[in-house]
Residue, then its C-alpha position, 0 to 999 in steps of 0.5 A: x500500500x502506497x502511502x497516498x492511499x494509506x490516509x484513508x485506509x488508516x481512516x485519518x484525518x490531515x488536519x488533525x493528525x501527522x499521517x504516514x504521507x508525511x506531515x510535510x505533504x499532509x498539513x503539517x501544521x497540527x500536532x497534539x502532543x506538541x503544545x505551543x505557549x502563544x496563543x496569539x499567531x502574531x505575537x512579537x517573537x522577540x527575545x534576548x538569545x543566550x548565543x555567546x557573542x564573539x568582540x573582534x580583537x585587533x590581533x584576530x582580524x590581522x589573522x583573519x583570512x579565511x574565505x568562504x567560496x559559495x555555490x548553489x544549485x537547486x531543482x523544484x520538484x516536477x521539475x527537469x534539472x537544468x544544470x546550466x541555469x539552476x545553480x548559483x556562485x557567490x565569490x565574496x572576498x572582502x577586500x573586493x569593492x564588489x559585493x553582491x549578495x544573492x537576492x533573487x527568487x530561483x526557480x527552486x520550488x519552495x525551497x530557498x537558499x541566501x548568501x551574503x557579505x557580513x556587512x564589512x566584517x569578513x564574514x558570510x552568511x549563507x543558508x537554506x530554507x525549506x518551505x512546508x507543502x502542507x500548508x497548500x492545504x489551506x490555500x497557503x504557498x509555503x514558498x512565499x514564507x521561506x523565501x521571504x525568510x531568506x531575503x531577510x536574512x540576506x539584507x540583514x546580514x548585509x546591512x550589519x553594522x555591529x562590532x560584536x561578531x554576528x551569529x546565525x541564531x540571532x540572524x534567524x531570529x532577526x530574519x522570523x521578526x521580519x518575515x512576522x511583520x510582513x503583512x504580504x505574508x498572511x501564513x505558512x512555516x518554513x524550515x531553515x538552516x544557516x550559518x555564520x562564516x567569520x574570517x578567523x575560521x569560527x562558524x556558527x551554526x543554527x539548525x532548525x528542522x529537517x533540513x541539514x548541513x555536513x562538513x567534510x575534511x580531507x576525504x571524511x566527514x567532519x561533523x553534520x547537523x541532526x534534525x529536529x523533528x516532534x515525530x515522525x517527519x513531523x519537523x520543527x518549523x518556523x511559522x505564522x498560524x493564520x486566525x482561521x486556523x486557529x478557529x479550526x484547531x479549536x474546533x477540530x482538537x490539535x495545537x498549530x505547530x508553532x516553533x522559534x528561533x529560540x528552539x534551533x540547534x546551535x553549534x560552533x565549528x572551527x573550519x580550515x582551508x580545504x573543508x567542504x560545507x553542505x547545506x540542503x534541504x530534505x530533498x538532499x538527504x531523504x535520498x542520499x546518505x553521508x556516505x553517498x555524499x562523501x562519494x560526490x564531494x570526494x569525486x570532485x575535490x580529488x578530481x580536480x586536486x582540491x584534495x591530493x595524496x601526500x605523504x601524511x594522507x590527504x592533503x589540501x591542493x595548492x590549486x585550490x583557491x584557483x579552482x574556486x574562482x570564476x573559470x577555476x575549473x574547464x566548465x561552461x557554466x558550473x565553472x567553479x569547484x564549489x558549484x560543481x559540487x553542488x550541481x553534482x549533489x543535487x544531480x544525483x539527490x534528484x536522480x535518487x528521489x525518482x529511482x522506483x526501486x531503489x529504497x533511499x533514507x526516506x524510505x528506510x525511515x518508513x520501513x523503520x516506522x511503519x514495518x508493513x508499509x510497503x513504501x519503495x523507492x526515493x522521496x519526490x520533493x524540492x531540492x537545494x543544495x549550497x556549498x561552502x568551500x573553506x579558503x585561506x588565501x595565504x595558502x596556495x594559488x587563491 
């Protein structure tokens, strides 16, 4: 039994209960054990984060060099993958006078994606967003929500002016306040998560939901996010409940899913020249592994000799920060090291969630959960990777 035909088997009803067809593709916006403390659906967020703060100190920015080399790709589901127009390459380098955050809409469904300069500090933000489907149910576009959220998050950050170090759980927070306050917004929720790359190497995580990152080093996988979930495909989400559907709660039982930046996971990293950083959306990792991820960036890094053999092991090319740039590597459009990576994942993640027969992490979770549930094969879905390439320029060729 497929799980499209499992909802009315099972005799549930989606408003109310989290179904085995995911409560992303279902209404995900109901769940009984999870009470939420507001009431009100437009509540100010605001709060005073716990998140340490870092003050620049004149001995740390002369150390500062670390760069972070971005690339996206991205493919909405139902859609074929152009891997010469769906993809993105942000180059920031902060001594460059040009500086350009991404600021568009890709056509990436409704999942989103940003990266930024940090005002003049050095620093790039850079992230991902994955909008709720189950909110079309409601007659609310998700999409609008999470991109939203990222155009926030990339203004935000661009227009810092702070002396403290900015963190990305205070960015994700500065982004939800926004994203409330914007009345063309009338609902929806949205996974996310960013990061802060500082110039000393210090990253900042902030993970809420089922979206993830992973960072790998020398040819192995380094360190990765968890998801956060309240059950079974059931993640944490950012969102605005609209009045009527908290009449309808009301009447119908359940309480909205309701979660806060407040409630992402944070986690500090220190990276170093040569580390790859992943971030995707669910799309990316219910149908490819770490192992499977290791394979593609492994592929590539080596390929091109970001990653070469030496004498202790892998090593760190001389080429790498060349290879980074525009034009780094022989490519008509994914012409840098970062975006081929991501193009590559995202390539094979799409090509995973249309494999009938092949049984991804989806649906070993599934078979995990629901023992007689005959579910096979990918999991269908948007998809948005973006790739961080760790540079410091004082190494090797730039």
């Amino acid at each position: 039994m497929h799980l499209s035909n499992s909802i009315g088997f099972l005799g549930l009803s989606p408003l109310v209960h989290c179904s085995l067809n995911t409560c992303r593709i279902a209404p995900p916006i109901f769940y009984q054990q999870c009470p939420a403390p507001w009431a009100d659906h437009r509540l100010s967020p605001h709060w005073h984060t716990n998140t340490q703060s870092y003050r620049l100190s004149h001995t740390s920015a002369q150390q500062s060099n670390i760069a972070y080399r971005v690339g996206a790709a991205f493919s909405a589901k139902g859609r074929r993958f152009n891997t010469k127009q769906d993809l993105y390459t942000f180059n920031f380098d902060r001594r460059s006078s040009e500086k350009r955050p991404f600021t568009g809409r890709p056509a990436s469904g409704q999942d989103a994606f940003f990266v930024s300069n940090v005002g003049s500090s050095g620093s790039t933000a850079f992230g991902v967003a994955d909008g709720v489907g189950g909110w079309s149910d409601s007659g609310i576009d998700s999409a609008d929500f999470s991109h939203a959220l990222c155009r926030y998050l990339t203004k935000n950050a661009r227009d810092n002016a702070e002396e403290q170090k900015l963190g990305a759980q205070t960015l994700l927070q500065q982004g939800y306040v926004d994203v409330v306050a914007d009345k063309t917004i009338p609902g929806g929720g949205s996974t996310a998560c960013i990061a802060v790359g500082h110039a000393d190497g210090h990253l900042e995580v902030a993970n809420l939901g089922d979206s993830g990152f992973i960072q790998f080093r020398l040819n192995a996988v380094h360190n990765s996010s968890n998801p956060q979930t309240h059950a079974f495909n059931t993640p944490y989400q950012l969102s605005i409940i609209p009045p009527r559907i908290l009449a309808r709660s009301r009447i119908f039982g359940g309480t909205p899913l309701h979660d806060f930046p407040q409630d992402a996971s944070v986690t500090h990293h220190q990276v170093r020249h040569g580390d790859v950083l992943v971030f995707a959306t669910d799309g990316v990792w219910d149908n490819l592994n770490p192992s499977e991820l290791l394979q593609i960036v492994s592929r590539h890094m080596t390929g091109f000799q970001g990653w070469k053999a030496g004498q202790q092991g892998t090593e760190v090319g001389e080429e790498l920060g060349a290879l980074t740039q525009e034009g780094g590597i022989p490519k008509e459009k994914e012409n840098t090291l970062q975006t081929s990576i991501a193009v590559a994942i995202t390539g094979e993640a799409k090509a995973a969630s249309l494999d009938t027969k092949r049984d991804g992490p989806f649906a070993k979770e599934i078979h995990k959960f629901y023992p007689h549930e005959d579910y096979r094969g990918g999991k269908v879905d948007d998809i948005t990777t973006v790739v961080a390439l760790v540079v410091d320029p004082r190494k090797g060729n730039k």
